[in-house]
C-alpha positions as CSV (number, residue, x, y, z in Angstrom):
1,X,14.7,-2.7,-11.7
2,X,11.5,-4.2,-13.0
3,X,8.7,-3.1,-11.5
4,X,4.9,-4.2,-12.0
5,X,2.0,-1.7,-10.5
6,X,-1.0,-1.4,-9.4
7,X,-3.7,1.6,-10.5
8,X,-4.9,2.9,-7.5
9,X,-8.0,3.7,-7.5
10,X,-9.3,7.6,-6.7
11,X,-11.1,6.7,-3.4
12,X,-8.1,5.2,-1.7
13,X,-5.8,7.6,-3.1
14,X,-7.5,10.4,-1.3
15,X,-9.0,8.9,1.0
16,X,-7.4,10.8,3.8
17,X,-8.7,14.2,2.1
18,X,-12.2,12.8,1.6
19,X,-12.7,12.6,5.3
20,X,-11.0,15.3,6.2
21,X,-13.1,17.6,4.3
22,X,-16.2,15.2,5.5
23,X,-15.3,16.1,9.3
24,X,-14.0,19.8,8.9
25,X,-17.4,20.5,6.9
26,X,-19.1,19.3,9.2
27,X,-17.3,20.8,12.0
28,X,-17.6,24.5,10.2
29,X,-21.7,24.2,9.7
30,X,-22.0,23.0,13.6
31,X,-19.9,26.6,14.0
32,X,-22.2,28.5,11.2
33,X,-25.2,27.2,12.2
34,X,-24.1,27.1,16.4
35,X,-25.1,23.8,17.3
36,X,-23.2,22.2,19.7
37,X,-19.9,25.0,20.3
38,X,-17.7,22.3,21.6
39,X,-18.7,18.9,19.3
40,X,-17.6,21.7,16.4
41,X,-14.5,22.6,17.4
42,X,-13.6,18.9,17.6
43,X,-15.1,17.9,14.5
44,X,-13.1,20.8,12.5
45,X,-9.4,19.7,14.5
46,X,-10.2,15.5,13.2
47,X,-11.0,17.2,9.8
48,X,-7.3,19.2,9.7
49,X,-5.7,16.0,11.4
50,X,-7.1,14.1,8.5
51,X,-5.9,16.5,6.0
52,X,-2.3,17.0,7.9
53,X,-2.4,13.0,7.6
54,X,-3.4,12.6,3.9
55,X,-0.5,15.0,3.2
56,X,2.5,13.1,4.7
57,X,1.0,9.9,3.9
58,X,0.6,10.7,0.1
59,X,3.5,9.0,-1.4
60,X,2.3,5.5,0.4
61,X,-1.1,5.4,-2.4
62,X,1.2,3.7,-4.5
63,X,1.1,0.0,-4.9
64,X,3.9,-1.7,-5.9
65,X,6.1,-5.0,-6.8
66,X,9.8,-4.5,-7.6
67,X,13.0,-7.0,-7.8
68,X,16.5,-7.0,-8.8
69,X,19.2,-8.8,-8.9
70,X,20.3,-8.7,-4.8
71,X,16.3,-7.9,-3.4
72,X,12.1,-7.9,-4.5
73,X,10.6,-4.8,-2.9
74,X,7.1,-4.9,-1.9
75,X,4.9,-1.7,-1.6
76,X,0.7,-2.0,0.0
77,X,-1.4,0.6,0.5
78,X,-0.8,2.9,3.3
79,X,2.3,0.8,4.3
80,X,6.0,1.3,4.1
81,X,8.3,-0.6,1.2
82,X,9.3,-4.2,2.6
83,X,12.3,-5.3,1.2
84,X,13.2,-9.1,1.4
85,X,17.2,-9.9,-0.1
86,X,17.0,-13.1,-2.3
87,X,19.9,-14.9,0.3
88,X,17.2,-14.6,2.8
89,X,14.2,-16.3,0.7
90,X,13.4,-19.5,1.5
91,X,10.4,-19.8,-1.5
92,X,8.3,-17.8,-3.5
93,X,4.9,-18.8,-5.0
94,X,3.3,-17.1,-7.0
95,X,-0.3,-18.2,-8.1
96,X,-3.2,-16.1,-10.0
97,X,-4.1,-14.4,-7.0
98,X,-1.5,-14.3,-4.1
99,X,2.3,-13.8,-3.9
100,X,3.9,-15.6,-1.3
101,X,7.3,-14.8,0.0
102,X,9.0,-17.3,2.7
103,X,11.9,-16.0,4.4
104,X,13.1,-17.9,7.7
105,X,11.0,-19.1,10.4
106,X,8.8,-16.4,11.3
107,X,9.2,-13.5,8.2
108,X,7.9,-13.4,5.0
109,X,4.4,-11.7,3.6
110,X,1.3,-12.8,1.2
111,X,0.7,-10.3,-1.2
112,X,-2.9,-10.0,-3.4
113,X,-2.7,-10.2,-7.0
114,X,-6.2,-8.9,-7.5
115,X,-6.3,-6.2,-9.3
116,X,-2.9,-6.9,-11.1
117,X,-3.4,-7.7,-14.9
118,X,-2.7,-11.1,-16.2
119,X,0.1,-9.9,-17.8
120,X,2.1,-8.3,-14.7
121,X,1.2,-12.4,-13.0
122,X,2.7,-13.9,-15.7
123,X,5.8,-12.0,-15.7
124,X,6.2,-12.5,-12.0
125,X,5.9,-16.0,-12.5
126,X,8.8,-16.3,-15.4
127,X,11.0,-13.7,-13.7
128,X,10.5,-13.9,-10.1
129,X,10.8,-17.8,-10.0
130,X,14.3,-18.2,-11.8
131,X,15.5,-15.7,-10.0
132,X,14.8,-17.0,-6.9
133,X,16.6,-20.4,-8.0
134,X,19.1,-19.1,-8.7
135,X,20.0,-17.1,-5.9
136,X,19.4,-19.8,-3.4
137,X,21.5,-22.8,-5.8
């Protein structure tokens, strides 16, 4: 299955962690230093929901365009995999900075090509546009 990605950077990678550890420290000086017994305890249950978060949402950092032969798979941050079959497609555009899928009246996404490099554009545009043809001919 062809696949182009895209680097994710560290910041939204862990970003989950980051604040986590920004709201649990937090929490544990207002505990160490006691200021404010109740605010701490709260501040130190966001930070472990943020970290408890971070955990089971790890594997959706990645950032993702994928296709075969029956379906194109599309992977954003923080979100689950769409999957669109090619019987359902109406059109697909794909310009330097925005993948658009059409599928039926109401369904279908726009996807930013930002920070994908001008290579993984132009094969979507050779690959992805054929394919589409011919799945709808």
């Amino acid at each position: 299955m062809p696949q182009i990605s895209k680097k994710v950077t560290f910041f939204r990678r862990n970003y989950f962690f980051i604040m986590g550890g920004i709201w649990g420290l937090m929490g544990v000086l207002m505990i160490i230093f006691q200021v404010m017994d109740v605010m701490a305890y709260g501040y130190t249950l966001i930070g472990l929901i943020y970290a408890v978060v971070g955990y089971l949402k790890r594997d959706l950092a990645l950032e993702f365009i994928s296709w075969d032969d029956e379906k194109i798979e599309i992977s954003e941050w923080q979100q689950s995999t769409r999957s669109y079959k090619w019987e359902n497609i109406d059109g697909i555009n794909v310009s330097a900075t925005n993948l658009t899928i059409k599928s039926g009246p109401v369904d279908g996404t726009m996807v930013e090509l930002k920070a994908y490099t001008e290579t993984d554009i132009e094969k979507l545009k050779t690959e992805l546009i054929p394919a589409q043809t011919l799945a709808t001919a």
